[in-house]
C-alpha positions, 0 to 999 in steps of 0.5 A, a space after each residue: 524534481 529532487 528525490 525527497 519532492 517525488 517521494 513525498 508527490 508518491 506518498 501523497 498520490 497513493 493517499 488517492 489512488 489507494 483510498 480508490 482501491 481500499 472504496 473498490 474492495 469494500 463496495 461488494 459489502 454496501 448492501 450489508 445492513 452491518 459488517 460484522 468485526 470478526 468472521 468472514 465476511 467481515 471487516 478482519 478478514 477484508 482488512 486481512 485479504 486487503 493489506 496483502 493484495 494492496 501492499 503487493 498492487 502497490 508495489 506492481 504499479 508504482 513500480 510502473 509508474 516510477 520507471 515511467 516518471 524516470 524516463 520522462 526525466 520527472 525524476 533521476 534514478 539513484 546510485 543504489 546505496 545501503 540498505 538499497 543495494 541488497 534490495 530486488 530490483 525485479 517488481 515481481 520479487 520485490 513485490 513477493 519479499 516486500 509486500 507481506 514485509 508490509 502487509 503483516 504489520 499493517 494487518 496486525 495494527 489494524 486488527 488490534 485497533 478493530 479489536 480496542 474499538 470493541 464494536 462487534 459490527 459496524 455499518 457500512 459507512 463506519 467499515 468504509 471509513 476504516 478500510 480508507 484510512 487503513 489503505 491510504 495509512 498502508 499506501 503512504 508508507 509502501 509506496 515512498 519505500 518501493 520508489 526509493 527502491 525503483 529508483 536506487 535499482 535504475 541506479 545500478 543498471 547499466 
């Protein structure tokens, strides 16, 4: 498979296994009559709690993932090239640097779109709705970002 194919069967995947993810954070809240916009709990600070710890997820486990699929020759690493060449190649610092790089604007759009929508509470299907949009939207832009990262980082390995 050619890079530009992984990194759209990437983008495509974490749509699945974040929207899983994005289910698994919300469902402690599934007895609530209503989640309430604003506050704690609530769908700001659920979304807040939620775009920093999937950016990051993201990043550890598709990272684990891409090596997997290079060593079984599902893909080929990458010559590091700019703006590659500057980035992390350890998960864990890649992850400390990227994921608020990712998380802060995902977060703040959200917030802003929870905010216009106007609504001071939602029930839950309405919030689980939101909160699987909003981490299938955030796993389709990370992910592709952190495989091409992954891949140019094998690249320069010796």
């Amino acid at each position: 498979m050619n890079t530009k194919q992984y990194l759209a069967y990437q983008a495509f995947g974490s749509v699945f296994v974040n929207s899983a993810i994005g289910l698994g954070f919300a469902w402690p809240l599934r007895h609530e009559a209503h989640i309430d916009s604003w506050g704690y709990p609530s769908m700001a600070s659920d979304t807040l709690i939620s775009g920093f710890l999937l950016s990051v997820l993201t990043i550890v486990i598709g990272s684990l993932f891409v090596r997997l699929d290079v060593r079984l020759g599902r893909v080929e690493p990458l010559v590091q090239t700019k703006p590659w060449a500057s980035a992390p190649i350890g998960v864990w610092k890649r992850a400390a640097i990227f994921g608020p790089i990712f998380a802060i604007p995902s977060v703040l759009i959200a917030l802003a779109v929870l905010g216009a929508m106007g609504q001071p509470h939602l029930t839950f299907g309405a919030f689980l709705l939101f909160k699987v949009v909003f981490t299938a939207v955030l796993g389709m832009v990370v992910t592709p970002f952190n495989a091409h990262a992954v891949l140019a980082g094998y690249g320069s390995q010796p």
